[in-house]
C-alpha positions as CSV (number, residue, x, y, z in Angstrom):
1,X,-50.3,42.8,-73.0
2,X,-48.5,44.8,-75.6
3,X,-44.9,46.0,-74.7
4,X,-44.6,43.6,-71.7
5,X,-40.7,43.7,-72.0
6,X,-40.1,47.0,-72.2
7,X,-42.7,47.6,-69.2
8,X,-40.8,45.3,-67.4
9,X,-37.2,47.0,-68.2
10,X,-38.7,50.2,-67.7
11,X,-40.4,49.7,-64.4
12,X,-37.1,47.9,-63.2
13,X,-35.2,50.5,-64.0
14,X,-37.2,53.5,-62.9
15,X,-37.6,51.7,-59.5
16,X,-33.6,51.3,-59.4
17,X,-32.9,54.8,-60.3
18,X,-35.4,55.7,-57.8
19,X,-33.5,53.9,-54.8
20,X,-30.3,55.1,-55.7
21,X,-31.7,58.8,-55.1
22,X,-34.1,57.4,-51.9
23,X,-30.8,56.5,-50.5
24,X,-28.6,59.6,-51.5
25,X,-30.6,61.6,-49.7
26,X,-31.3,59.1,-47.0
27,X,-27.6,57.3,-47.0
28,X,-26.5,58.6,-43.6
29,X,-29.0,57.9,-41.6
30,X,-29.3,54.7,-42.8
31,X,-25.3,54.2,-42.4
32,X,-25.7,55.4,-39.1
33,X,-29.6,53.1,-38.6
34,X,-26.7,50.0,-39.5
35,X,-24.3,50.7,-36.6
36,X,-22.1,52.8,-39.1
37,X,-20.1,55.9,-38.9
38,X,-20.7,58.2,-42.3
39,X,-17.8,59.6,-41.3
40,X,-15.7,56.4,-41.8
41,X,-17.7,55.2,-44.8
42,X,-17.1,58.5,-47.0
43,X,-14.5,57.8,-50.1
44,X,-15.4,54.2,-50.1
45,X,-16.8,52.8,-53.5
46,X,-19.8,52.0,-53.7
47,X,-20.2,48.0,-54.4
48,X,-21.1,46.8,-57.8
49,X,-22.2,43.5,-56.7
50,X,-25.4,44.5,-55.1
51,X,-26.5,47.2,-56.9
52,X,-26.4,44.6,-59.8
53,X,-28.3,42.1,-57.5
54,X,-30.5,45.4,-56.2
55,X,-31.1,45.4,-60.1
56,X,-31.6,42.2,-61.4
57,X,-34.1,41.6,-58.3
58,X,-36.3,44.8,-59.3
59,X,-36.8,42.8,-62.7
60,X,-38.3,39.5,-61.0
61,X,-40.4,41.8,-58.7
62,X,-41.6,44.2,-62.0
63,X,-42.3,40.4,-63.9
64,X,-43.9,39.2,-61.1
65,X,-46.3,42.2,-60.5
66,X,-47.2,42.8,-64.1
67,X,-48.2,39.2,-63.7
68,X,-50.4,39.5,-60.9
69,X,-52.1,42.5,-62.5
70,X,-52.8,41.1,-65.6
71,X,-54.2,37.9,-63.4
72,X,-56.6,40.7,-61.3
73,X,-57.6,42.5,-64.5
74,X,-56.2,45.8,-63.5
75,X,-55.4,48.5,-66.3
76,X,-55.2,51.7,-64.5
77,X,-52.0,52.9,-63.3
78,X,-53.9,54.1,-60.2
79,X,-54.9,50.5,-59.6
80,X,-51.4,49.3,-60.5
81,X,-50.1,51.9,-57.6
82,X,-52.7,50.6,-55.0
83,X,-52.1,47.1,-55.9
84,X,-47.9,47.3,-55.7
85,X,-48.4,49.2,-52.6
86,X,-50.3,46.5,-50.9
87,X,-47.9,43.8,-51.8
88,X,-45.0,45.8,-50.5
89,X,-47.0,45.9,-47.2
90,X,-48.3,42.3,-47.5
91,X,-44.7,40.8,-48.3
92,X,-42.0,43.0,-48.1
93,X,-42.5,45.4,-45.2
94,X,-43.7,42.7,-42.7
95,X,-41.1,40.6,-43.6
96,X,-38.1,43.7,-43.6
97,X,-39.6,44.0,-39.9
98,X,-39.4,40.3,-38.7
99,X,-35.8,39.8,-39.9
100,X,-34.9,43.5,-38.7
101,X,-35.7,42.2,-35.1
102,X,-34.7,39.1,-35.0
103,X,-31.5,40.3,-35.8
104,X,-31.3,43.1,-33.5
105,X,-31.6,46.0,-35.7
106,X,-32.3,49.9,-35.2
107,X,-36.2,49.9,-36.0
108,X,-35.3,52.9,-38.2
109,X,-33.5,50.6,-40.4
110,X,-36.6,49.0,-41.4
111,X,-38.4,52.0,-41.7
112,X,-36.1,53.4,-44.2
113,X,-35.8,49.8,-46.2
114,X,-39.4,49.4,-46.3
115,X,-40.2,53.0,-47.2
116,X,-37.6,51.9,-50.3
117,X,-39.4,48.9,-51.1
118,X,-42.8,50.3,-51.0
119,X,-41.2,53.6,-53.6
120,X,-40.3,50.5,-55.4
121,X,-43.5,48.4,-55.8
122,X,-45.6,51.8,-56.4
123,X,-43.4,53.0,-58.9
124,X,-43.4,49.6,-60.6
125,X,-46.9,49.3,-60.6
126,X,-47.8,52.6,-62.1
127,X,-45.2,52.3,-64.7
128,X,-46.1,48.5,-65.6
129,X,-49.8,50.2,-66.1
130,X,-48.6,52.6,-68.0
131,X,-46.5,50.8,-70.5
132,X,-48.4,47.3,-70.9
């Protein structure tokens, strides 16, 4: 694969800039989806913490998945979308929904989270496709 790294960075980072406007748009509702009041969460910071985490986690998930595509022999980015899309379903949605209930949480929580994760693992996979 020629440019793996810079796949990898890229795909990381477009998927990260991707979530922070997926959850500027969405960022009430969700406060509100975690037992929040927008209200009482406006002029707080936002923490650096896990947006680095949120970061650093998006490159082990873009390694990962160019790993698995190479492994499958895909080189379209349309394959690379179909293919990030299905592990987001396989391995991230079902498991954003078992933890959601088990801890008690709004089911519009997960929907949001998971419809993050799956932006994530499309995007990824079409820019890893693209780049490699």
């Amino acid at each position: 694969m020629h440019n793996s790294y810079v796949a990898i960075v890229a795909a990381a980072l477009a998927a990260w800039i991707s979530g922070a406007l997926y959850y500027g748009v969405l960022g009430k509702t969700w406060q509100r989806a975690q037992g929040l009041d927008p209200a009482a969460c406006k002029g707080q910071k936002m923490p650096l913490a896990p947006m680095a985490v949120s970061f650093v986690s998006e490159l082990v998930m873009a390694f990962t998945l160019l790993h698995l595509l190479a492994a499958l022999g895909v080189h379209s980015w349309q394959d690379g979308l179909v293919i990030g899309l299905m592990a987001a379903i396989a391995f991230i949605v079902t498991t954003t929904l078992v933890n959601n209930m088990f801890q008690g949480r709004k089911l519009a929580l997960t929907v949001i989270d998971s419809g993050h994760w799956l932006g994530v693992a499309a995007i990824e996979g079409v820019v890893l496709m693209l780049l490699s």
